[in-house]
N, C-alpha and C positions, 0 to 999 in steps of 0.2 A: 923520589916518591912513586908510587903508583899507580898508574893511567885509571883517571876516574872512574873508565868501562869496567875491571877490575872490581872496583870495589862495589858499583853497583850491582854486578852480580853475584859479589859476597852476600850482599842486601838480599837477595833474590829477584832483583829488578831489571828488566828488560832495559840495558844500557840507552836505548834510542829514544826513553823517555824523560831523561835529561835534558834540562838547561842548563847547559854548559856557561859559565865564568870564565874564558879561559881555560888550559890546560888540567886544571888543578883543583877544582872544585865548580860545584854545581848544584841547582834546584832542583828540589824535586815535586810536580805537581800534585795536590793533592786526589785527583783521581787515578795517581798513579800509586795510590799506597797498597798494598798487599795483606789480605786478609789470614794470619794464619791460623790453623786449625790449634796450635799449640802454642801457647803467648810464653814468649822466654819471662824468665825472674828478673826483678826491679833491684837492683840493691842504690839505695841514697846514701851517696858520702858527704857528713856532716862532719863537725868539730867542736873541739873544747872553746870556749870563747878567744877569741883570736889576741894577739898584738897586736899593736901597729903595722907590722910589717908583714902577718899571717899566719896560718900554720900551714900552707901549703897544700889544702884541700884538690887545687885545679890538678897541679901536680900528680897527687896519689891517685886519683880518679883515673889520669890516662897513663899513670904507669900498673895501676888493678887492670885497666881494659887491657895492655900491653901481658902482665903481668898472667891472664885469665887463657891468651891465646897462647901462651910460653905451655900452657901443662892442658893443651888440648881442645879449649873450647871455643865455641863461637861468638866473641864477645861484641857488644854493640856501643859506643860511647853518645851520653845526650849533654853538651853543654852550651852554657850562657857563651855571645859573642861578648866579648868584653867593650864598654862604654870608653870612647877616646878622654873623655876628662880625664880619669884615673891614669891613662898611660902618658899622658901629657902633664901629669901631675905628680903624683907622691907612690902613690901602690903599683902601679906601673898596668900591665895587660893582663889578663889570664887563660893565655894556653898553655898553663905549666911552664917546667924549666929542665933544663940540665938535660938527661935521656929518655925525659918523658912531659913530652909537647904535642902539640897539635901543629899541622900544618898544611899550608903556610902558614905560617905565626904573624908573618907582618902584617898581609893583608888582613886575617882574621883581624886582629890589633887595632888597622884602621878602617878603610873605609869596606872591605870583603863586598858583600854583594849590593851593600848598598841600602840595606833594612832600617840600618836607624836614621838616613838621610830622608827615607821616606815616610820612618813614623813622626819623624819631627817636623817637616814638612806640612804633613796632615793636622798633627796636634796645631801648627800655628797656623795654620791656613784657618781652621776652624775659631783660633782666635781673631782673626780679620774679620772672616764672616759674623763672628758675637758682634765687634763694635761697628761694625757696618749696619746690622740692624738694629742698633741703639741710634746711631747716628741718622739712618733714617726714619725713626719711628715707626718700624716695621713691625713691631710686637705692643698691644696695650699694656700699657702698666709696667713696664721693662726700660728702666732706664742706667746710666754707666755706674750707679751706687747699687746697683742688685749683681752687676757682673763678677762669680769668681771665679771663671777658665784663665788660669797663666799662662805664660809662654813657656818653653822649654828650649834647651841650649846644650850640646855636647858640647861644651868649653867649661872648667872651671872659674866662674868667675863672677866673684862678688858682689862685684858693684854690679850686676843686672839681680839681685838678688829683692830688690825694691826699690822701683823706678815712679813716675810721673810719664805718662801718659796724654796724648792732645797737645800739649802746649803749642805756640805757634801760633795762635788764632785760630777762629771758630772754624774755618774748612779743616783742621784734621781733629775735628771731634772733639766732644766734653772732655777737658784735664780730668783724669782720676788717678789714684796709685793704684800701681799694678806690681808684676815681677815676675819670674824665670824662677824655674824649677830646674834641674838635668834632669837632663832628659831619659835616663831611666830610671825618674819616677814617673813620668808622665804614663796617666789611664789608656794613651793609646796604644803603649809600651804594654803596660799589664794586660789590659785587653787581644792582642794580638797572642801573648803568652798564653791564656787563656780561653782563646776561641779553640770551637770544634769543626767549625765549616764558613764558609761566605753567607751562608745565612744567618749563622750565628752571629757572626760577625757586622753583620748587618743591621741585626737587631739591637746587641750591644752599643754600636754608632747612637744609633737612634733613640738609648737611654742615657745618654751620656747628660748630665746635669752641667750647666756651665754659668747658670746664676739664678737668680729669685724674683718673681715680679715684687711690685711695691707693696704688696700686703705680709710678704715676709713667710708668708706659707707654701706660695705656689712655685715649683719648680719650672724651669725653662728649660730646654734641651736641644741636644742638637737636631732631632725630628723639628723641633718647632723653629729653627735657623737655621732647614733645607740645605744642611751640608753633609749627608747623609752619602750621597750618591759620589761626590766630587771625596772624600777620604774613601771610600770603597776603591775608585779606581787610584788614587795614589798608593795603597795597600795591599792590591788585588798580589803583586808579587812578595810581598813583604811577608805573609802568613806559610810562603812555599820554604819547607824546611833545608838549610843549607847541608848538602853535604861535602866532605872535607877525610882527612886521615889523619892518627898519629905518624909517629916518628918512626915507628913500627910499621906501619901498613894497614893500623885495624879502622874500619868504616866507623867516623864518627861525625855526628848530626849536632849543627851549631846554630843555636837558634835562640834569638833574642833574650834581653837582658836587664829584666829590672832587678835593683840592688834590693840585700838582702835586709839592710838598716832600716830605709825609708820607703821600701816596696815590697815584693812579695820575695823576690831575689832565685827565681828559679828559671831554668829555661823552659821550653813553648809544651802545652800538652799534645798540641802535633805532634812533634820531634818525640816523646814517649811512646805515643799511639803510633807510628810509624814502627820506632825500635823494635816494640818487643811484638812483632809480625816480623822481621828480620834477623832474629839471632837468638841464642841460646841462655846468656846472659845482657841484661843492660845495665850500663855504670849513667849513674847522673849525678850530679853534688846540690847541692844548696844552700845560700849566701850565709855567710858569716857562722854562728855558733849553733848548737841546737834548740838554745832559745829564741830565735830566728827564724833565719832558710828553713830548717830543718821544722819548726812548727808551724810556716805559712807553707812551705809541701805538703804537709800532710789536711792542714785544720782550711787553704785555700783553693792548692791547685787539687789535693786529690777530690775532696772536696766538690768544685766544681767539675770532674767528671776523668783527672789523669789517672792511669792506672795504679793499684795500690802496689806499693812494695813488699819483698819479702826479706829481706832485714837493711842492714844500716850499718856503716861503718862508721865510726868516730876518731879523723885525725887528732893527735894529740903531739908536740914537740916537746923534749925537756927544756929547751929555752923558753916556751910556752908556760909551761910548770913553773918554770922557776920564775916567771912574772908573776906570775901570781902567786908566789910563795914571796915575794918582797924584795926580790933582786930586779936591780938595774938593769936598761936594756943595755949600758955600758958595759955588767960585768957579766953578762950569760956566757962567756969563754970559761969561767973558774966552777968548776964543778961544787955540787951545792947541792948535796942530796935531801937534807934534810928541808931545803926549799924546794924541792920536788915533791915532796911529800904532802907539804904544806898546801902547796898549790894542785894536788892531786883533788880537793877539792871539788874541782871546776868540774874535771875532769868525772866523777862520780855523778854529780848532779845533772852534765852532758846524757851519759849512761841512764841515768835516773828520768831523762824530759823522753828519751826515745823509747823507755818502757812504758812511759804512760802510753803511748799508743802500739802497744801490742809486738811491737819489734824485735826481731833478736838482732843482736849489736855484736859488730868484731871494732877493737881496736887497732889502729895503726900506729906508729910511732913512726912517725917522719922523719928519721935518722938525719943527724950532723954530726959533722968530723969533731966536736968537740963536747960529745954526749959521753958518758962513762957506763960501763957494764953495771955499774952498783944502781946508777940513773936508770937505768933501763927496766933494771930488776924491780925496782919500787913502783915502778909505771904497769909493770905484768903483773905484779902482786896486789896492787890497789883496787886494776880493771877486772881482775877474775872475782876480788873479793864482792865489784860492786853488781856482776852480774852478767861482764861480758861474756860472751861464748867464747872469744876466743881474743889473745892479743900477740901481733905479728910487727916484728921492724919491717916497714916501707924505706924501700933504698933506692928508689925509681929513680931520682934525680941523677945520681953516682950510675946508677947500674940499669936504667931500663927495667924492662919487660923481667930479666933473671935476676933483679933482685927483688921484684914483686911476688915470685912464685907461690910462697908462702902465706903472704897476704890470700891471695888468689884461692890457694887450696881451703884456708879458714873461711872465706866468703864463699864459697860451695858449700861447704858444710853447714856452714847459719841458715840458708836459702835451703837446707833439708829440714831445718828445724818447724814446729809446726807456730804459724803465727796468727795472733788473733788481730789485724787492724783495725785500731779505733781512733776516733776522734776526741778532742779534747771539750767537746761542746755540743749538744744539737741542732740544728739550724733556727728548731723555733723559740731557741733559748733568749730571754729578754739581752740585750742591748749591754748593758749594766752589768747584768750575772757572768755574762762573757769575760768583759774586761776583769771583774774583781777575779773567777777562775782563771785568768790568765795570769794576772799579776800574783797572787798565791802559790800556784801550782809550776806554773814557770820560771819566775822569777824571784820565786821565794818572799815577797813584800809580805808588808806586815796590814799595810790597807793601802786606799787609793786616794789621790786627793785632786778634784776636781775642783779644773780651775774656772776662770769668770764664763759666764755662759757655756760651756759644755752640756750639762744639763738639759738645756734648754734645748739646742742645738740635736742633740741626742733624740730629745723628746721629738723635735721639727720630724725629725729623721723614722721615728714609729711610724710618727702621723701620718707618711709618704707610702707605706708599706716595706720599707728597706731593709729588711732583717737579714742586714747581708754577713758573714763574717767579718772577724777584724781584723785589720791588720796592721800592729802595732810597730809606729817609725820612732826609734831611739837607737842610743847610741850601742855597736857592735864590739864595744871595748869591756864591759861589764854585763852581768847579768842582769844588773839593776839596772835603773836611768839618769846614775849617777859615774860616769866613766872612772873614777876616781877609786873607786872601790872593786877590789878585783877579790878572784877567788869564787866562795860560795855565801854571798852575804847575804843575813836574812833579817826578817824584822822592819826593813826599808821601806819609806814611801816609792809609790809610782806616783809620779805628778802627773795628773790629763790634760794638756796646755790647749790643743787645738783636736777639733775635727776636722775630717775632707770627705763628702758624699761621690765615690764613684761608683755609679749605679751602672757604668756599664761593663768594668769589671768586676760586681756585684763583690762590693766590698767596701768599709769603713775604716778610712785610714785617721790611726787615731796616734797624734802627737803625743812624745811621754817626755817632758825633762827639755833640756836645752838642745835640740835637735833641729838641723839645718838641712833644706831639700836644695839645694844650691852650692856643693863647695868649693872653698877658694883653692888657687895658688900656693903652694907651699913656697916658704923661703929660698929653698933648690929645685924648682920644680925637674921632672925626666924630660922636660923639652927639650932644656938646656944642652942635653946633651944628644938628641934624637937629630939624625942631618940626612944629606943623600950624597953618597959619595961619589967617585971620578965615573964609577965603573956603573952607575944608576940603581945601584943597592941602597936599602932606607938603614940606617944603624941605630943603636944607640936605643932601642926598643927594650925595656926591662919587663920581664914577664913572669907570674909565679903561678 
């Protein structure tokens, strides 16, 4: 790897304003960011709705950054740390794989500088201070039936998924049920992504809703359970953007990580606003599919204030395709054109969610050794038909940076094209009108069906002033909110099961379908196999 002095003055950064981790990666403080006169290009890499197992988004994003410095330029990369559940569990890390990774990958993987020990930290610390002031009677009219601040846990694991609380006797507090979220869903997670400064940051703290007095209308917050100041200094390093490198050499900025199903799923608008004062292009991704990551980046974070981009890639795999064309993940080895075709579908309608906001779009095709030329062909022919500018095989896994080249050159050229960005909604658009143009125009439904108190809930939410965007937690397997249904299906209900008011990541997270903020354990979990061997190396780390 390369001495992180190195890469900070790829950055254009005066090496000695580093917070050095170790050899290998390092902080960088926010009054050390650099103002430039000429903001490099944004390109967002997005995807067709994923599998089970991905399309390999992380991947193609640092083998395009690798790929971008192969044919000349000055490339910047911005990504999510990856949450330990996932790598201790079924999906594994995400600093990519094969010849195009981020590194170090382990520590990235686990515990790296230490960000999400301290948002979680804060997040429960603030849940102690809630039921300390219940349990004192510290607030009128606020007792353990108005409290909804959860816990949060970088573990997958179940059974804290809905607990009981107090038990023991009256010294540890009113029994109530409570539960654990993972922790990147947790608001302090999003917020942190989200801030522009200590101030901002500040303020945020200080809207954070964490339950209801007994009238059922009036909000409680963390300003009014003076835990404002004590999560500022647990934080105060947490918002400083990680820097790190590919496998390659290129300067890339890792910075925090809410998921793209159940949160907003993009990394930190810091880490943006740093980049593109740093280089000539910046590569960033966004969680799961483009009815997703890709439209909480744009309708969220740009939204709140990240810079806008200038086009959008769209990974796509034939084993992808061919899920959704009705093939088993058993037989994606046997070529199966005509289920590529079928499932090109997704793939159109990906293309189709990135035009609504003004975008030009290149596709990728995530190359495997078991893909066929005719596959390939029907994937180029589909995506030009539906409007991309350009579609390129990504071989970054196999080949690095030289098999990106092409990708790399097509992503030049879209970033010449001229782009209108827009959003999918106004800020002061009702509540309601939101969710229904989301579910219509994203997700293809046919209407929406609100479940027992939503409404209500919704309406509470006007009454407070919160016209915050939405952001919609379901599942990342389909476009619908019914995993089961794959491709481009239309016609479908969105079911609205639950709200969550986070005011201080100025946003409504709004439950669709049978969707879990907490996942288990798989039957094989990556634990299983994750160890530390003779020589004090960590193994066993799966990464995509």
């Amino acid at each position: 790897m390369r001495p992180i002095a190195d890469l900070a003055a790829d950055l254009g950064l005066d090496p000695s304003v580093l917070e050095p981790y170790g050899h290998d990666k390092a902080k960088i403080p926010l009054d050390a960011f650099p103002d430039a006169a000429e903001k490099a290009k944004l390109i967002v890499v997005t995807a067709i709705t994923p599998t089970p197992a991905g399309e390999g988004k992380s991947t193609t994003a640092v083998g395009l950054t690798q790929g971008l410095a192969k044919i000349g330029k000055k490339p910047v990369l911005t990504i999510r740390q990856p949450a330990m559940g996932p790598v201790f569990g079924h999906k594994g890390g995400g600093t990519g794989g094969g010849k195009s990774t981020v590194q170090p990958a382990v520590d990235i993987n686990l515990h790296f500088t230490g960000d999400f020990h301290a948002i979680e930290s804060a997040h429960n610390l603030l849940a102690a201070m809630v039921d300390n002031a219940v349990y004192r009677n510290a607030i009128d009219d606020f007792d353990a039936s108005g409290i909804t601040w959860r816990r949060v846990t970088d573990a997958e694991d179940r059974a804290m998924r809905t607990i009981m609380t107090g038990g023991g006797g009256k010294l540890n507090g009113p029994v109530r049920e409570a539960g654990y979220d993972i922790n990147a869903a947790s608001e302090i997670m999003a917020i942190c992504a989200l801030t522009s400064s200590y101030e901002d940051l500040r303020q945020r703290i200080d809207d954070i809703v964490v339950g209801w007095k007994n009238d059922g209308e009036t909000p409680v917050t963390a300003r009014e359970i003076k835990g404002t100041g004590s999560l500022m200094a647990l934080l105060r390093d947490a918002i400083k953007p990680n820097l790190a490198q590919t496998v390659e050499g290129q300067p890339t900025i890792v910075h925090m990580g809410p998921f793209g199903n159940i949160a907003h799923g993009c990394s930190s608008i810091l880490a943006d606003k740093l980049a593109v004062n740093c280089g000539e292009y910046v590569i960033t991704e966004a969680g799961f599919g483009a009815d997703l990551g890709f439209e909480k980046f744009m309708d969220i974070k740009v939204r709140q204030g990240g810079p806008k981009p200038s086009a959008a890639v769209v990974v796509a795999t034939i084993r992808g395709l061919k899920w959704h064309g009705g093939v088993a993940m058993k037989d994606m080895a046997t070529a199966d054109p005509e289920a590529v075709r079928r499932g090109a579908e997704n793939l159109k309608n990906a293309l189709r969610i990135v035009g609504l906001y003004g975008l030009p779009a290149v596709v990728a095709v995530n190359r495997f050794p078991t893909d066929t030329p005719e596959e390939v062909a029907i994937v180029k022919e589909v995506a030009m038909a539906a409007g991309a500018i350009g579609v390129e095989e990504a071989k970054g896994f196999a080949e690095g940076g030289d098999g990106m080249t092409g990708l790399a050159a097509a992503v030049v050229k879209a970033t010449d094209q001229p782009s209108d960005v827009k959003l999918l909604y106004d800020d002061d658009d009702d509540y309601f009108d939101k969710v229904e143009n989301m579910a219509k125009s994203l997700y293809l439904a046919g209407d929406v069906k609100w479940g027992p108190m939503t409404k209500t809930t919704a309406r509470r939410f006007a009454a407070n002033g919160w016209n915050f965007p939405v952001c919609i937690a379901k599942t990342h397997l389909s476009i619908s909110a019914d995993a089961k249904l794959k491709g481009a299906p239309s016609g479908h209900t969105l079911p609205i099961r639950e709200l969550r008011i986070l005011a201080g990541a100025r946003q409504i997270v709004t439950l669709a379908g049978d969707i879990i903020t907490l996942p288990g354990l798989p039957s094989t979990p990556n634990g299983w196999d994750i160890d530390l061997n003779d020589d004090g190396e960590i193994t066993g780390i799966l990464s995509t």
